[in-house]
N, C-alpha and C positions, 0 to 999 in steps of 0.2 A: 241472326237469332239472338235473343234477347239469351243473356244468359242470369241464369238464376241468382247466384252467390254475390253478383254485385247487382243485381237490380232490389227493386222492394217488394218486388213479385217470389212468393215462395212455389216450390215445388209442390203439389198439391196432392196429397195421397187420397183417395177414397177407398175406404172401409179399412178398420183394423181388426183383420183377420190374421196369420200367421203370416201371407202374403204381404200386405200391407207393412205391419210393423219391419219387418225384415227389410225390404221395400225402405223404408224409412230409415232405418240403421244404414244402410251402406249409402242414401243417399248423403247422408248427413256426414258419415265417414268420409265420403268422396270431397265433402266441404257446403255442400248445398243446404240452401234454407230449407227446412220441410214443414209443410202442414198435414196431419190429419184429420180425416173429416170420417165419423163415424153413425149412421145412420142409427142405429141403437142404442139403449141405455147405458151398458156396457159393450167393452171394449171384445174382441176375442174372436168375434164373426160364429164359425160354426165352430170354435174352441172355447164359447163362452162359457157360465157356469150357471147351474141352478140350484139355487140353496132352497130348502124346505125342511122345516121344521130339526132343524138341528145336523143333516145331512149333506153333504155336498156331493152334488153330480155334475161331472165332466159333460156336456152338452155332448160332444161333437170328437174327435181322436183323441183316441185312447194309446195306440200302437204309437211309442217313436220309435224310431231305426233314423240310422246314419245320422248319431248324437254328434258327431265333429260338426255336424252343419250349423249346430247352436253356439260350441265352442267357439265356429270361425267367425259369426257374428260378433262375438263380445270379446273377442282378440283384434276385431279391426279397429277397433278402438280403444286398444288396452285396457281390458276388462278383462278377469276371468271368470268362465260361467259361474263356475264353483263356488263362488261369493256369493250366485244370484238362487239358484235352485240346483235341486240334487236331482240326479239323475241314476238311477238302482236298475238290474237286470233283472226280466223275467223269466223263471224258469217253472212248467216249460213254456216253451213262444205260445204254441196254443195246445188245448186240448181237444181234440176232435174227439166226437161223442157222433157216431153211427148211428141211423135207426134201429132199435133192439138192444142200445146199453153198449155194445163194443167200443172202444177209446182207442185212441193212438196220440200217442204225447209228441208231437212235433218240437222238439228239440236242435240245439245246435251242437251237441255230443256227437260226434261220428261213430262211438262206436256201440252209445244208446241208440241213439237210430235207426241205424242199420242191425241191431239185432231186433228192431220192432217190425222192419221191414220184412226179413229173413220170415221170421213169425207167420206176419200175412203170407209170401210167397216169395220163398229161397230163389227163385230165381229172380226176381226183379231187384235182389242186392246189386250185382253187376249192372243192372239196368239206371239203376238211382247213380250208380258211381260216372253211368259216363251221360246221365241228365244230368249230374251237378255240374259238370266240366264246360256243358254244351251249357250254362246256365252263369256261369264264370267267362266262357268266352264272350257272351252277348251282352252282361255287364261291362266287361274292356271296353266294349264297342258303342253301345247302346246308352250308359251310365259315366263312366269314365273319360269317355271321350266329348259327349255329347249333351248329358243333361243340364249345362248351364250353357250351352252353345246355341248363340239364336238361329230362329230357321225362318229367316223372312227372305231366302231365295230360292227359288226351284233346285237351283246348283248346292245348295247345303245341303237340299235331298239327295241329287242324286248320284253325291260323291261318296253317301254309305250304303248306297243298295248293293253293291258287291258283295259288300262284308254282309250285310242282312241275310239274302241270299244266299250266301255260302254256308252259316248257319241256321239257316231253314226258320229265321225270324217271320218270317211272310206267314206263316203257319201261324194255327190256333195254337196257345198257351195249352188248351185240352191236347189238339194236334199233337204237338211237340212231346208233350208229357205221355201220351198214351203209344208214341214210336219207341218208347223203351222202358215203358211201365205196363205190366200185363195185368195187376189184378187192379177192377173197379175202385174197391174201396180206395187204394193208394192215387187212383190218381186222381180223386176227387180233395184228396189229402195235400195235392200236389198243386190244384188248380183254384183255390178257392180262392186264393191272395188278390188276383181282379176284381173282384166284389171289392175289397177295400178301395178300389181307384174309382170304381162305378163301372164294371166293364164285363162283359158279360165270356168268360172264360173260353167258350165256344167261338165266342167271335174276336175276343181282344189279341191282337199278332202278339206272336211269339217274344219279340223284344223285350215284353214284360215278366220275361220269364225271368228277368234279373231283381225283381223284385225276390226271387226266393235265396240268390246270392248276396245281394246286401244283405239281408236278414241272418245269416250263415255269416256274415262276414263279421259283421258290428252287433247284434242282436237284437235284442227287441228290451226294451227298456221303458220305464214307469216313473214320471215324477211324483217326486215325494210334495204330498199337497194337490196333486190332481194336476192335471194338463196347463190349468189355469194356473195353476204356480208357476209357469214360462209364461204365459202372456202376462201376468202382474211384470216379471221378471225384465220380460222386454219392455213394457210401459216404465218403470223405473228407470232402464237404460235410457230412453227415449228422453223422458224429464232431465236426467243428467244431462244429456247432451243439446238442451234448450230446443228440441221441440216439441211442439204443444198436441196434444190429440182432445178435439172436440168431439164429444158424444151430441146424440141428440141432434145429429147434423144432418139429415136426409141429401143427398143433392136430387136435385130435380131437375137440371139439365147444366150438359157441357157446352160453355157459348163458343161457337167457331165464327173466325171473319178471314176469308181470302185461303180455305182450306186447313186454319192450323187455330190451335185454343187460343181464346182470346179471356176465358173466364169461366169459372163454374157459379151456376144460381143454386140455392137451398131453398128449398121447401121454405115459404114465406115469405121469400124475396131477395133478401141476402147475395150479394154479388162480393164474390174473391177475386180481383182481377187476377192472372196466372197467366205462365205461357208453357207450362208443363202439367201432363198430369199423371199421373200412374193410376189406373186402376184394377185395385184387390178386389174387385168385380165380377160377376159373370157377365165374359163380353156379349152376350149374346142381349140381354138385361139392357147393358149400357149402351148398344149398336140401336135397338131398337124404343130403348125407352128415355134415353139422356140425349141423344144428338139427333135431332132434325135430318128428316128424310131427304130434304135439299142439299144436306153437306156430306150422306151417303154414298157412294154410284158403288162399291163393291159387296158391302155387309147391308144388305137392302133387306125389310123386313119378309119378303121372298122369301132370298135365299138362307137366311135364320130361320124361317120356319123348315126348312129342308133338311138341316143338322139332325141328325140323331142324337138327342139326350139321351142322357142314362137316368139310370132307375133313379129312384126317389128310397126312403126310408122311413119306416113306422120306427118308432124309439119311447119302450116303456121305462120310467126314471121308480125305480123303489127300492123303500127301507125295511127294515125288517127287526124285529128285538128278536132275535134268533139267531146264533151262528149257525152257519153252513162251510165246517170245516175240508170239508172232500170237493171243492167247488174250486176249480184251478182258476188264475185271475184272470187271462181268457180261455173263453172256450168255446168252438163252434160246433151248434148241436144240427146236424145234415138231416133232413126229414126223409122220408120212402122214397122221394123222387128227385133227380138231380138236373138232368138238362129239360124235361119236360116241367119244372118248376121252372128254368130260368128263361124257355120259352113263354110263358104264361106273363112273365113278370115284365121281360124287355118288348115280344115281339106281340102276342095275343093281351096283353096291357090289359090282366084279368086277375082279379084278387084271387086267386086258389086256396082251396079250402085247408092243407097244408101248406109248411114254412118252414126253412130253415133260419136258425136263429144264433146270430152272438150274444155272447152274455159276456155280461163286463162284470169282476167282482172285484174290486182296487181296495178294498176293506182286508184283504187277502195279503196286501203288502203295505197299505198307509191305515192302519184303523184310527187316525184322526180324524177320516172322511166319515163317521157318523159318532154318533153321543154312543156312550161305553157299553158295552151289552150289544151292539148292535148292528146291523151291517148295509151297507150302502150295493147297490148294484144298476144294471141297466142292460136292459136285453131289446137287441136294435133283430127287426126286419126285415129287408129289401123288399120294398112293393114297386107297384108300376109308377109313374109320374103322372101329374095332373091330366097329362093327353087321355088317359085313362076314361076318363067323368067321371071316377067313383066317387060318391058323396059322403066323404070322411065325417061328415057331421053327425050321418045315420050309423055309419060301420067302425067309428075309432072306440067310443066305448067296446063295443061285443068283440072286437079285434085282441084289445088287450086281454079280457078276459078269456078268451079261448089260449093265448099266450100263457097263461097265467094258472089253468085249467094243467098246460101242458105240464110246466114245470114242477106245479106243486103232483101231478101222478109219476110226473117217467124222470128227474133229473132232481127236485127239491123236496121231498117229502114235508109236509108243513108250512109251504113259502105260505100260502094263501091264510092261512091263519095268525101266522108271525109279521103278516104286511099292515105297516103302522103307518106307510104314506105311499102316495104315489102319484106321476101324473106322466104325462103322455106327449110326442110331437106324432106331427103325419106329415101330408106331403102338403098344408096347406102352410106348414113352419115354413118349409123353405120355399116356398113361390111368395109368403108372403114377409116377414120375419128379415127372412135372408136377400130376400130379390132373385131368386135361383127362376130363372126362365122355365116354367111347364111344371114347377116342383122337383125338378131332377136336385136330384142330391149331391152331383161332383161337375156339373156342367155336360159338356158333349162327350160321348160315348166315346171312349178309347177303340175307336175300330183303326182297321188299315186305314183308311180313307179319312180319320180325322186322326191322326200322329204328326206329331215333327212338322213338318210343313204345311201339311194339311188340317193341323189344328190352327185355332186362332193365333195370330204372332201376336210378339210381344211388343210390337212397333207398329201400330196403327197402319192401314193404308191407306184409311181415308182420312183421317184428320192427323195434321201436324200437331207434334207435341202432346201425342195420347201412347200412351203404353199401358201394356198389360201385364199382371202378377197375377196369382195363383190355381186354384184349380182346372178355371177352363181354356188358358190357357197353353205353350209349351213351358217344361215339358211335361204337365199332367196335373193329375189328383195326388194327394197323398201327402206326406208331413213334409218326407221330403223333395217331392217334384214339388211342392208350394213352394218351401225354400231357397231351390235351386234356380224357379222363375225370377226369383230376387236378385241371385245370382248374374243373371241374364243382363238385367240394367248396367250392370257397370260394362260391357262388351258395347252396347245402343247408345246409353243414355250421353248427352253432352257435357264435357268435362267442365267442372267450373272453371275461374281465375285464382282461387283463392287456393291456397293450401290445405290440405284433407286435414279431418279431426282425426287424429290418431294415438292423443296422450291421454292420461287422466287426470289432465287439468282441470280447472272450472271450465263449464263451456262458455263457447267463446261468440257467441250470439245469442242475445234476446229471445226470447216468443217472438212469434211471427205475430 
């Protein structure tokens, strides 16, 4: 195998999304030449940014959790983040908003918490204490042990079904939560963190139930500058450390000869000889739309259509010359219905005439993010995915505004009159925009059946020299299952000859 750091061939990344660039940092740490190839204008993927009329909106995550993950990137290279962007806690993590105005401040106070719990129902205190514990154990297991651990063999699976099973992981996140949570409202308080991964609560295993222990453990944290102030941050790293990210680079297929890359073409002809690629892709996108059906036999446009995606997302971007001082920075507002909505959304792929809704208000903790007077915000969705048919051309207008309807009667008093801009994604941003296969929003559905081994690996099985980073494949959606897929490379990927970047010298290679 042709090895990258001495040949003239670089490692070839597509898409600079959080996957990607991370992706890029440790390969280049490791000593390897890297290219980026970025399909869009800007760099960022679903973390890019939208400025308007004096405003900055966060495209895409807003929530970080498990901030060492950034630290440890710009430490493998003797960097410290804190030079690049700040990173501030939010408090509280969210605020959940009930149908009919009741709130519960999900906090990482134990003993705020738990008197908000007590409130709803004294007895599910004990119950929350030993969901936390069962929620801390499945992180050891689940997170700690395993989320940067590849799972490209049956036997990687089937050396933690013990431990899963003993923890009752195999369960619904709802499941799991509702064996020792008695009242409704709390464990809808307790189950809604899936939706951030694309994963539908009822159905997503219990495993992810360590999503509510990271959060508890490290907290929930806010760039100062918006999201985008970390992908500037990593693109800056990136340039230091001499490689290069091209925008405006679409690829249009991976070239294979003798089962393994031989080249990536671009949109208009453009040929990068390479014998590595990583892509910050949805594999499902790249299996079917980059690599020729003849160098297939396992990811066949079949059995991709067979996968279960996850939902998709409506995403209204608006300003306002108005403060809305009582509007926590997030907050999730839960509509009359909760599993017959997420029925509607994953499984009857049916626009419901209710919605529950996050709203982002990051003007709350950076008011740089709009001109003075004024506030910036963004309130996201979950609708069906393209499999749907719904014709977003007819319904995205009246969509937002029934949104919009909502907020300025039950949660904004005035938003609708105070709104100086605004504009809108739906599900045809990310099928078309982002490349997301059907419009899903996080790639294939976190069920049992597509986790850990059962999701896409990270290590091609059909083509030599392809690997995969961030959402769709292990181990998930989310800031830091992205991250931790980046992680993943260095256990697969082939070591150079050279010696790793590790100083903060000049870099020590050229542009590719």
């Amino acid at each position: 195998m042709s090895d990258s750091s001495t040949s003239k061939r670089p490692v070839v990344v597509i898409g600079a999304g959080f996957g990607g660039l991370a992706a890029a940092i440790r390969l280049r740490a490791m000593g390897h030449r890297v290219l980026v190839l970025e399909a869009g204008n800007q760099i960022g993927g679903r973390a890019r940014v939208f400025r308007e009329n004096g405003f900055t909106f966060d495209a895409g995550p807003t929530v970080i959790t498990a901030p060492y993950l950034f630290d440890e990137l710009f430490e493998l290279v003797g960097r410290d983040r804190r030079d690049y962007f700040d990173l501030v806690p939010v408090d509280p993590f969210y605020r959940v908003r009930f149908d009919g105005g009741e709130t519960f401040d999900y906090v990482g106070d134990d003993a705020r918490l738990l008197s908000q719990i007590e409130a709803f129902e004294p007895r599910d205190v004990d119950g929350y204490r030993r969901l936390v514990k069962r929620a801390q154990e499945i992180f050891d297991v689940g997170y700690t042990q395993l989320a940067d651990a590849p799972f490209n063999r049956m036997s990687d699976m089937l050396r933690i079904v013990p431990d899963l099973v003993s923890l009752g992981a195999y369960r619904s996140v709802h499941g799991l939560v509702a064996s020792h949570i008695r009242d409704e409202r709390l464990r809808q308080v307790l189950t809604f963190q899936p939706l951030l991964i694309g994963g539908n609560p009822f159905r997503t295993p219990g495993i992810y139930l360590l999503i509510h222990w990271l959060e508890r453990k490290w907290g929930v944290h806010f760039a100062m500058g918006g999201t985008t102030a970390i992908v500037s941050a990593m693109a800056r790293l990136l340039d230091e450390l001499g490689v290069e990210i091209r925008t405006n680079s679409p690829v249009e297929r991976i070239e294979v000869e003798g089962s393994k890359v031989k080249a990536v073409v671009l949109e208009g002809g453009a040929r990068i000889a390479t014998d590595h690629v990583v892509a910050n892709a949805d594999p499902s996108t790249v299996y079917t739309k980059l690599i020729a059906s003849k160098d297939r036999s396992k990811h066949t446009d079949s059995r991709v259509a067979r996968k279960k995606q996850s939902m998709s997302l409506f995403v209204g971007y608006f300003g306002t010359n108005k403060k809305f001082d009582d509007i926590a920075h997030h907050t999730i507002l839960l509509g009359p219905r909760y599993r017959e909505l997420l029925e509607d959304i994953f499984e009857r792929k049916v626009l419901a005439d209710d919605f529950s809704l996050y709203l982002h208000r990051p003007t709350r903790t950076d008011p740089s993010l709009a001109p003075p007077g004024h506030e910036a915000f963004y309130v996201l969705s979950p609708v069906p995915n393209q499999l749907s048919k719904i014709d977003w051309s007819k319904v995205a207008d009246g969509y937002m505004d029934r949104i919009v309807d909502f907020l300025d009667r039950e949660v904004m008093p005035g938003v609708k009159e105070s709104m100086v801009t605004r504009l809108t994604v739906d599900p045809r941003y990310f099928e078309g925009d982002l490349r997301s296969y059907a419009g899903a929003a996080f790639g294939p559905e976190p069920r049992l059946t597509q986790s850990a081994y059962f999701r896409y690996h990270n290590v091609s099985e059909d083509v030599g020299g392809l690997y995969f980073v961030g959402a769709g494949t292990h181990p998930g959606a989310g800031v830091p299952g992205v991250l931790c897929s980046a992680k993943v490379l260095e256990r697969v990927f082939p070591q150079p000859e050279k010696a790793p970047v590790r100083s903060t010298a000049e870099p020590a290679v050229a542009h590719p």
